[in-house]
LUMRO-515168 format. One record per residue: residue in one letter; y, x, z of N, C-alpha, C in turn. Coordinates in steps of 0.1 Angstrom, whole numbers, padded with zeros to 4 digits, always signed. Layout:
<pts>
AYXZYXZYXZ ...
</pts>
This chain:
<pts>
X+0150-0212+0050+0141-0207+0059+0148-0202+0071 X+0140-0203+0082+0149-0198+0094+0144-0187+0098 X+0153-0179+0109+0146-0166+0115+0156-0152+0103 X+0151-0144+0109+0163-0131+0104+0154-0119+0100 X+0153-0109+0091+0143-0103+0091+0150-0088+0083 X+0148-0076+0089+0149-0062+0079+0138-0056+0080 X+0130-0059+0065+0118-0045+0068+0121-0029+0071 X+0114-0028+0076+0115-0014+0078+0113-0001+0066 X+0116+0005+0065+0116+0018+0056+0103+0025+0059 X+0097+0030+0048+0086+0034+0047+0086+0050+0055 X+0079+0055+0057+0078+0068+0067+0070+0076+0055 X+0083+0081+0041+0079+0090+0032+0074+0099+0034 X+0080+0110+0047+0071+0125+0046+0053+0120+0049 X+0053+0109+0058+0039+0110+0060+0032+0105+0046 X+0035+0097+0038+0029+0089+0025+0030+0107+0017 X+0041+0116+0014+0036+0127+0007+0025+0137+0016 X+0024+0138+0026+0011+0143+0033+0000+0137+0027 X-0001+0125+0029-0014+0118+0025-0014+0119+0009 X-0003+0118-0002-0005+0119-0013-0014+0130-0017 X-0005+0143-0007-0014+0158-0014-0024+0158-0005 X-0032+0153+0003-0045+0155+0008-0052+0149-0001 X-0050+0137-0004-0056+0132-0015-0062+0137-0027 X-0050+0144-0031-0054+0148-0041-0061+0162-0045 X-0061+0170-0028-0073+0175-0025-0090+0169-0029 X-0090+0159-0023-0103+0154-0025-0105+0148-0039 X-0096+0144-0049-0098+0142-0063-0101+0153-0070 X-0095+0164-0064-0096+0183-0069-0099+0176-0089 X-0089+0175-0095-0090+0173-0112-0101+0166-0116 X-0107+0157-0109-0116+0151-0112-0113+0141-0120 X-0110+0141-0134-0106+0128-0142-0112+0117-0141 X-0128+0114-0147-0131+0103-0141-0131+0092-0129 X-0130+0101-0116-0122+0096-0109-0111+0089-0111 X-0102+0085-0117-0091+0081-0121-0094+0067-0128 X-0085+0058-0125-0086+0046-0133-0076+0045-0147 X-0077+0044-0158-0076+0044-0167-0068+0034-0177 X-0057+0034-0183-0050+0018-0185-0060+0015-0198 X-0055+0004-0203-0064-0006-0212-0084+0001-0215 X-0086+0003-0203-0106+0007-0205-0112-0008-0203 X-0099-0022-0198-0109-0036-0195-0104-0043-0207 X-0105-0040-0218-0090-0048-0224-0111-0058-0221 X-0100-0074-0226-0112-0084-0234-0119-0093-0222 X-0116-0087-0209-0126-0086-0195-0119-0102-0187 X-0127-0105-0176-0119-0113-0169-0126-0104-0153 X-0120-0109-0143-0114-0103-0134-0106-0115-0122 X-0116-0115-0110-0113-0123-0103-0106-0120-0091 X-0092-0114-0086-0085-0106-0073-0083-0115-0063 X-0092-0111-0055-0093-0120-0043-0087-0117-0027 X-0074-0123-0023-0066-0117-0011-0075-0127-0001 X-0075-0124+0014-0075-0134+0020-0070-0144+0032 X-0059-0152+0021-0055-0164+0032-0066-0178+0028 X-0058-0180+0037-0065-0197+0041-0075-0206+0033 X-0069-0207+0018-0068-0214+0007-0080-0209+0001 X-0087-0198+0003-0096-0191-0006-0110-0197-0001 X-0104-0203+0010-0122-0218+0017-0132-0225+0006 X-0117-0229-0001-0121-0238-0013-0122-0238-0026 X-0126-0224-0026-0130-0216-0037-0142-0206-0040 X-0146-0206-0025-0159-0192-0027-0169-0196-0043 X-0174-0209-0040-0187-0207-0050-0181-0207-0059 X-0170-0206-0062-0163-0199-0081-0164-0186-0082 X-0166-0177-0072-0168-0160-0073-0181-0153-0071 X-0192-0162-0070-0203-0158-0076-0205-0154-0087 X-0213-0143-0092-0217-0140-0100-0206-0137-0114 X-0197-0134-0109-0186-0124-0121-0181-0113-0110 X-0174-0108-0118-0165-0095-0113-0154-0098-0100 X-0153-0094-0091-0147-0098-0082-0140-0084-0073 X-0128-0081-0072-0120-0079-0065-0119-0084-0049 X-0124-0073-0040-0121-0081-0027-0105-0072-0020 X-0098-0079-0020-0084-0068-0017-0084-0070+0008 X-0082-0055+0006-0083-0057+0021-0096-0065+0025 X-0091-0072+0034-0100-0082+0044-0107-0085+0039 X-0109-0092+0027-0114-0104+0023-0129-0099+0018 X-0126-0087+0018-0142-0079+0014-0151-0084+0026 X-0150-0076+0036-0164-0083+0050-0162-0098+0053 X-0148-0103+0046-0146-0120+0045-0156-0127+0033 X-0157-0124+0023-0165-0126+0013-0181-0121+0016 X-0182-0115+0019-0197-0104+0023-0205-0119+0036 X-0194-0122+0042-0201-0130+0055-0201-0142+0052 X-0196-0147+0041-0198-0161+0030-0209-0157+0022 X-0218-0149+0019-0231-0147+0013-0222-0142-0003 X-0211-0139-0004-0202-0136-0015-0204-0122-0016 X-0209-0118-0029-0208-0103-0031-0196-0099-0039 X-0186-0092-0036-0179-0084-0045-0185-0074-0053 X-0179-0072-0067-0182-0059-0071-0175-0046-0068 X-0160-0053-0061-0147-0040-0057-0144-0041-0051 X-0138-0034-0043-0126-0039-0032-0114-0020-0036 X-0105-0033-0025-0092-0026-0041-0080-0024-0024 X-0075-0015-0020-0067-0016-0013-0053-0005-0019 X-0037-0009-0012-0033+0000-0014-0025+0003+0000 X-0031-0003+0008-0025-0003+0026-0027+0011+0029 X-0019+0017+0038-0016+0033+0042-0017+0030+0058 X-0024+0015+0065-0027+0015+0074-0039+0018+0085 X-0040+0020+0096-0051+0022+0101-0060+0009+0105 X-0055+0000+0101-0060-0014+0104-0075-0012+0089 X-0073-0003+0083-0077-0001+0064-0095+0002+0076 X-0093+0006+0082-0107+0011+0087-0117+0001+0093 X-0106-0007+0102-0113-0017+0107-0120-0027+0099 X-0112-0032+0090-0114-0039+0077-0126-0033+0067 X-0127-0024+0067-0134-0014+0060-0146-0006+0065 X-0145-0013+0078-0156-0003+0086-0171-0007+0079 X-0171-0011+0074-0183-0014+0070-0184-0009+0053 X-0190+0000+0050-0192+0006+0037-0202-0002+0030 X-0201-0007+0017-0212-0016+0010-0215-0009-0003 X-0231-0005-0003-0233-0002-0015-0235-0010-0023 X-0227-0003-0037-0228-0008-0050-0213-0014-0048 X-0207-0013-0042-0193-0018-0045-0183-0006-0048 X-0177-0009-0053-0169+0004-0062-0154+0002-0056 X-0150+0012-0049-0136+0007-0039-0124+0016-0053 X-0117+0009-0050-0102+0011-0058-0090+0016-0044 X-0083+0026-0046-0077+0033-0036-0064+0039-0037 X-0058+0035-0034-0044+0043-0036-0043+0054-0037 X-0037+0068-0042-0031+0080-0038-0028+0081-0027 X-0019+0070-0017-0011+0070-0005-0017+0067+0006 X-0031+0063+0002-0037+0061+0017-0046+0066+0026 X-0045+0063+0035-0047+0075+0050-0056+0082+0042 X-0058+0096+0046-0071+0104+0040-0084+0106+0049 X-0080+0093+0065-0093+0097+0073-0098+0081+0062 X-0094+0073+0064-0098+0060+0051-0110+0067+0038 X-0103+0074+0035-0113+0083+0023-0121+0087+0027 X-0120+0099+0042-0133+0103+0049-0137+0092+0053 X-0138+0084+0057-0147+0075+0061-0154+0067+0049 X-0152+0065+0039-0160+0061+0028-0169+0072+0022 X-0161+0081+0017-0171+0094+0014-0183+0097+0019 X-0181+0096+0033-0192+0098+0044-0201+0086+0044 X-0200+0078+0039-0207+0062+0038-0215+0067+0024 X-0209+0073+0016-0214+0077+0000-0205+0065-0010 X-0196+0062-0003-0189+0053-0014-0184+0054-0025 X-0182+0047-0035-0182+0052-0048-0165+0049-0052 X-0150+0060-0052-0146+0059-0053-0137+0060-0067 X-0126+0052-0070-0119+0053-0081-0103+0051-0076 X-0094+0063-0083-0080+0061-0076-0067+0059-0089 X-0058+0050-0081-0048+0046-0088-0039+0050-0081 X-0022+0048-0085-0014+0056-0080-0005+0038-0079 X+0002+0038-0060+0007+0025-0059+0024+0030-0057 X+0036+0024-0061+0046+0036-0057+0049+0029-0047 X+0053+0041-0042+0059+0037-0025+0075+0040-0020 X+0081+0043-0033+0095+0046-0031+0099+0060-0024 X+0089+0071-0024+0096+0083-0020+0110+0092-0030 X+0116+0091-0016+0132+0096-0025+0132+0112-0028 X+0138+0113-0041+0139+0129-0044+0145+0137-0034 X+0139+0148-0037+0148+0158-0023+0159+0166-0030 X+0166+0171-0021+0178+0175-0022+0180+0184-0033 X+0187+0183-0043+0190+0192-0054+0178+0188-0068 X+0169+0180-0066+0157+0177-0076+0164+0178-0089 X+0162+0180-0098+0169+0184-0113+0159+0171-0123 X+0146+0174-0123+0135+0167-0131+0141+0152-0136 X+0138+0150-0148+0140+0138-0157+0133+0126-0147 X+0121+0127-0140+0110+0119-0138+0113+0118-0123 X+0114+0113-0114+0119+0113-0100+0104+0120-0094 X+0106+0124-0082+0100+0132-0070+0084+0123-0069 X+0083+0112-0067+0071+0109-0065+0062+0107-0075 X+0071+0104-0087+0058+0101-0101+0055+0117-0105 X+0062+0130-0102+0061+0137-0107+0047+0142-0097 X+0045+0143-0081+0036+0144-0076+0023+0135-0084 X+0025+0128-0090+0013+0120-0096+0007+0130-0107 X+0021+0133-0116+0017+0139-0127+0013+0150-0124 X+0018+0161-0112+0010+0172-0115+0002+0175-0104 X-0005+0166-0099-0015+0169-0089-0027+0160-0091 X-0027+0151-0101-0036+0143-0102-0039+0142-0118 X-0048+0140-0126-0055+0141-0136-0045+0122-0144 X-0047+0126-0156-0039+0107-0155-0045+0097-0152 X-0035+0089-0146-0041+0073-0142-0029+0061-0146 X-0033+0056-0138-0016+0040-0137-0014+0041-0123 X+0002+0040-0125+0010+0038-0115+0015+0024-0112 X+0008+0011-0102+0013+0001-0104+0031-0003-0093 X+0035-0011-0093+0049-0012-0080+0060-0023-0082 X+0046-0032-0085+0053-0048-0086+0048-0052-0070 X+0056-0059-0063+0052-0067-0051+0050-0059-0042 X+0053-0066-0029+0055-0056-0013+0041-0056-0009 X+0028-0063-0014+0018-0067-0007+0004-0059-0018 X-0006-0062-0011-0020-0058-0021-0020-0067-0032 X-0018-0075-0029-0026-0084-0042-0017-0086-0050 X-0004-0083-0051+0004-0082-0062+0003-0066-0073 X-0003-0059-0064-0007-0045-0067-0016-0042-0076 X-0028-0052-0072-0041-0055-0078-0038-0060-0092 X-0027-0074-0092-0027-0080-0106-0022-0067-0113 X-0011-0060-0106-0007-0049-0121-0014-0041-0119 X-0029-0038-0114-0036-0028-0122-0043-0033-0127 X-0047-0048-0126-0057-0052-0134-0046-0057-0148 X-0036-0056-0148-0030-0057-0162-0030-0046-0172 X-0031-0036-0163-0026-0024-0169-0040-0020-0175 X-0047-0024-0168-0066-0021-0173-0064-0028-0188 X-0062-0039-0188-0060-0048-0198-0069-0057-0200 X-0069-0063-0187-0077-0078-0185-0072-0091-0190 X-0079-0096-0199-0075-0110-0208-0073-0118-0196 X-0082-0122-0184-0083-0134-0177-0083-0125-0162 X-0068-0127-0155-0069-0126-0142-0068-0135-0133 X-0076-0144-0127-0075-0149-0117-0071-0145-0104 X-0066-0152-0099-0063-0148-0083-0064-0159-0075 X-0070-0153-0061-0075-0161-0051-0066-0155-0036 X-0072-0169-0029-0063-0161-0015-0050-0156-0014 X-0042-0157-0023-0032-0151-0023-0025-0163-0017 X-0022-0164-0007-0011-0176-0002-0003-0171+0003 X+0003-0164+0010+0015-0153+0009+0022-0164+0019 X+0014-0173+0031+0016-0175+0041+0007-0186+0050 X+0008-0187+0061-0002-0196+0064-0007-0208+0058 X-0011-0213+0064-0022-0225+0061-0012-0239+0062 X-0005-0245+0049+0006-0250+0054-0001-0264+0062 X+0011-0271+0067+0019-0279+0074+0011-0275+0090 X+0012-0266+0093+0009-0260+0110+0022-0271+0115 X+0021-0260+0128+0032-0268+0141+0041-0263+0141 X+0058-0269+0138+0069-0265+0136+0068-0254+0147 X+0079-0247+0138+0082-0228+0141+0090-0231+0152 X+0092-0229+0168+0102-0228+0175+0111-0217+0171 X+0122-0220+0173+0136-0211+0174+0131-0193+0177 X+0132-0187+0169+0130-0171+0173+0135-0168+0182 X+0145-0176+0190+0154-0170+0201+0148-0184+0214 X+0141-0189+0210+0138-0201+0219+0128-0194+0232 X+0128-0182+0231+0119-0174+0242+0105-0168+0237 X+0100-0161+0241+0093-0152+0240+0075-0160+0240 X+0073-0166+0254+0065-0178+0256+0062-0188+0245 X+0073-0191+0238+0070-0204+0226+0068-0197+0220 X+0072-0188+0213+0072-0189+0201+0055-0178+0199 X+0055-0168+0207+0040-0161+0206+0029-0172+0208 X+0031-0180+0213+0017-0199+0216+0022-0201+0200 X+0032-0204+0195+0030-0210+0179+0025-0198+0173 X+0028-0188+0173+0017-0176+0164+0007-0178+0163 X+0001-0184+0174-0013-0183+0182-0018-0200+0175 X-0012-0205+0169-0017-0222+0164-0013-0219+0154 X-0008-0209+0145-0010-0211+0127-0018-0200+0123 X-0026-0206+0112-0038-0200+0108-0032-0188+0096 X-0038-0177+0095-0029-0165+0087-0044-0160+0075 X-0049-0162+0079-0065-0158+0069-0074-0170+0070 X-0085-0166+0060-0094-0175+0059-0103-0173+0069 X-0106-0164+0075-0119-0165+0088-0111-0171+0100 X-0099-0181+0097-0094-0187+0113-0084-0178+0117 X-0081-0166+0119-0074-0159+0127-0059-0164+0125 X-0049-0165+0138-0040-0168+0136-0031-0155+0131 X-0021-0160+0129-0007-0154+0130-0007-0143+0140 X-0007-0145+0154-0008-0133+0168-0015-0121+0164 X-0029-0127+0159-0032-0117+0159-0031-0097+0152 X-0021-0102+0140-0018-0094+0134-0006-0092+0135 X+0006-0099+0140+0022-0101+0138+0029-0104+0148 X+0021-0102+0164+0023-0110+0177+0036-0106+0174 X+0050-0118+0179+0063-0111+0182+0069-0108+0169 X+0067-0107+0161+0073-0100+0144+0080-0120+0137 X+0091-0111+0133+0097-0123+0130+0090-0133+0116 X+0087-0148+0118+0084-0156+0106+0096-0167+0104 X+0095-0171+0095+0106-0182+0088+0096-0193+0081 X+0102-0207+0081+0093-0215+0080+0102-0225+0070 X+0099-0229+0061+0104-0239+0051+0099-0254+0046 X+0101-0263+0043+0098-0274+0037+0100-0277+0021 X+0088-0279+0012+0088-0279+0007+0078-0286-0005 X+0083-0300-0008+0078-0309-0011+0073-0317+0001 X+0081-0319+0007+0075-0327+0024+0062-0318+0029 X+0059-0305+0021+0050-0299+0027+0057-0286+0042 X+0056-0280+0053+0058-0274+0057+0050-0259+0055 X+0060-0249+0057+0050-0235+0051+0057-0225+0059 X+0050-0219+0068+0055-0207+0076+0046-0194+0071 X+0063-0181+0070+0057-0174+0063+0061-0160+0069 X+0062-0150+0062+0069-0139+0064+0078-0134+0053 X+0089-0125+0059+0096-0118+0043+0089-0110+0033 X+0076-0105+0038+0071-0096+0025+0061-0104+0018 X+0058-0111+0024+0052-0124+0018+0057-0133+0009 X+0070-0140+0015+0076-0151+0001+0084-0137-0009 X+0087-0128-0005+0092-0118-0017+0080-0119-0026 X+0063-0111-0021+0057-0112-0029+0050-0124-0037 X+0052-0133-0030+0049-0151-0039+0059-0150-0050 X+0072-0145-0050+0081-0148-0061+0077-0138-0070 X+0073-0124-0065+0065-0116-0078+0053-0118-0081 X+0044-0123-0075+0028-0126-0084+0036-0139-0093 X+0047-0149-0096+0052-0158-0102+0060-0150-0118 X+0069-0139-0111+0067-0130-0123+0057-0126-0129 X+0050-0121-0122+0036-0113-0128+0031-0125-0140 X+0025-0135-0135+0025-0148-0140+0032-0153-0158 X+0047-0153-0153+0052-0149-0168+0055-0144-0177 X+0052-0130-0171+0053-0116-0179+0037-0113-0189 X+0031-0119-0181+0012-0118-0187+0010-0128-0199 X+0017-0133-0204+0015-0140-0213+0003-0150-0211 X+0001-0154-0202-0011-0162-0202-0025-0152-0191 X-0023-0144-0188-0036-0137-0187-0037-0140-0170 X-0027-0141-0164-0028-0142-0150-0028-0157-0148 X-0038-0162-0138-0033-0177-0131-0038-0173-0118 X-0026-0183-0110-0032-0181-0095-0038-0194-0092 X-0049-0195-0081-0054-0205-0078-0052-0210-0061 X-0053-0224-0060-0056-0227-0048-0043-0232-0043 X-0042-0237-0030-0033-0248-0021-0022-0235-0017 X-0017-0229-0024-0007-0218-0021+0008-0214-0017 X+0014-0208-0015+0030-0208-0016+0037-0203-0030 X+0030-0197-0035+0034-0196-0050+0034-0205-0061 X+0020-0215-0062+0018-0220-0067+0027-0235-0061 X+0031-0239-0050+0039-0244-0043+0053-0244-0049 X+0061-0233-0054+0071-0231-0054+0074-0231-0070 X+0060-0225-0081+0061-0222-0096+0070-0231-0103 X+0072-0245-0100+0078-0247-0109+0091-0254-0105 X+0101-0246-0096+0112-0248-0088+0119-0241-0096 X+0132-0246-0095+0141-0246-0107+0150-0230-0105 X+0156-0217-0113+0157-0209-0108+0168-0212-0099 X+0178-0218-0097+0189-0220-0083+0180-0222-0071 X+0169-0229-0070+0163-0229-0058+0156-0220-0053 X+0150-0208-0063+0143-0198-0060+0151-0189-0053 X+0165-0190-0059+0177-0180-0059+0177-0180-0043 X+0175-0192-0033+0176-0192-0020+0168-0190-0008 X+0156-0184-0017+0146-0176-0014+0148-0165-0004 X+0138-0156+0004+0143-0145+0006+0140-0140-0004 X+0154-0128-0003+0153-0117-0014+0154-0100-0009 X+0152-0092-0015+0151-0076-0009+0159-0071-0018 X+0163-0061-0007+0179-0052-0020+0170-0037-0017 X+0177-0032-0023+0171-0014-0025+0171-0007-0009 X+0179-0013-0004+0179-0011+0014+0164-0012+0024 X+0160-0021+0015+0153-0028+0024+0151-0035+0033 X+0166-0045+0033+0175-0059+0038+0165-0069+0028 X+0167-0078+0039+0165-0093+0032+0176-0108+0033 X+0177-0111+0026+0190-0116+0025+0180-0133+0026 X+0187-0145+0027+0184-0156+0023+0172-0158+0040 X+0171-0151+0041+0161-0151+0055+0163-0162+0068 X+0177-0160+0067+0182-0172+0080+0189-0181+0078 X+0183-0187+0063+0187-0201+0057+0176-0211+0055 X+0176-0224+0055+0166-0235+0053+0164-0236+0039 X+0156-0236+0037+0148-0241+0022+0144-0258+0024 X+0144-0262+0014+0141-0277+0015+0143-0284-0002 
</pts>
């Protein structure tokens, strides 16, 4: 893959702000809380939204449905009703996405995110349920406890629940709570973990500022059309070949395609992903080829980033 990439480090003091407002508004309310094995037997349909999820809607009629992020007012405007929507984004984009409160849908919500997000549902009368997503807050200075600094905020400011912290993205989030619930049948949709492949070759990141924001602007990043610009103008992507297919992506993206692939054979069977994907693209690549993947170290470096895949 080409192009060079370091995510950035999470901005912990704000994520513990929002943790303890939070849990303000849970004030010991157990039920509130999502619960591990209360689905054992269940199926469960987690629906992200890229591209690929076109050619799928009329399969999510009428069962249980997960809308993660977007894909909620995405599904809603396809005559698709979810029964949930499930976020664990700490962004303010969560509003826009969300501006629209739907009764009878039951939202699933991180500990960590924004607490105007929560007021703004509350105030809708939305019906919430919270999980705890980890976010890597580091112990502070001199911490003694067996249990590190952030799980311990779980444990004693919140009633019990599940802590999921597989994958950089939502929808890898979603499969481990819906594992942890103890869902026999998880499906997953939308999850393509990058555009809509064989777009228009990726100009050079360094090929100028002009090209390469026009190719943002010509690959498709969701299922309602929107490109790439719109969410990532300028933010670095990397683009690979694979099976004479082309796939431009991002780093937290192909990181998380390689863990919904874990998730996959850790589940014994209970997880499949569906649709024209990058995960499903890559599943049964031998592990040396995976190996030249991007990868993430404890830093928050990505390595493998500004090499070709092929």
């Amino acid at each position: 893959m080409t192009a060079t990439c370091e995510l950035r480090l999470p901005n912990f003091a704000k994520f513990e702000q929002f943790i303890r407002a939070n849990a303000k508004t849970v004030n010991g309310k157990a039920r509130a809380m999502l619960r591990p094995n209360t689905r054992q037997g269940q199926s469960v349909a987690i629906v992200g939204a890229g591209p690929s999820l076109n050619d799928h809607l009329n399969e999510l009629r009428g069962r249980e449905v997960w809308a993660v992020n977007s894909a909620l007012p995405y599904l809603l405007s396809k005559d698709v009703r979810p029964t949930h929507a499930f976020t664990m984004d700490q962004t303010k984009g969560m509003l826009k996405d969300w501006a629209r409160v739907v009764a009878g849908v039951t939202y699933y919500v991180s500990s960590a995110v924004m607490p105007q997000l929560v007021a703004h549902l509350q105030r809708h009368g939305a019906r919430l349920r919270w999980f705890h997503s980890f976010n890597g807050l580091e112990d502070p200075p001199g911490w003694s406890k067996s249990r590190g600094y952030e799980l311990d905020l779980y444990c004693t400011l919140f009633p019990m629940s599940v802590m999921v912290g597989h994958g950089l993205n939502s929808v890898p989030r979603a499969v481990c709570l819906a594992l942890a619930m103890g869902y026999s049948d998880i499906a997953v949709y939308g999850a393509d973990c990058a555009c809509a492949p064989d777009g228009p070759p990726m100009p050079g990141y360094s090929a100028g500022e002009e090209a390469y924001l026009a190719w943002q602007k010509q690959i498709t990043f969701y299922a309602d059309g929107r490109p790439a610009f719109e969410m990532f103008a300028g933010s670095p992507f990397a683009e690979g070949v694979v099976d004479g297919r082309r796939w431009a992506t991002r780093a937290d993206m192909v990181i998380s395609a390689q863990h919904l692939l874990d998730l996959v054979k850790q589940s014994g069977g209970r997880v499949r992903l569906v649709g024209d994907t990058l995960p499903n693209a890559i599943k049964d690549k031998p592990p040396e080829w995976l190996a030249q993947l991007p990868q993430l170290n404890e830093q928050g470096k990505v390595s493998n980033f500004d090499r070709a895949v092929a």
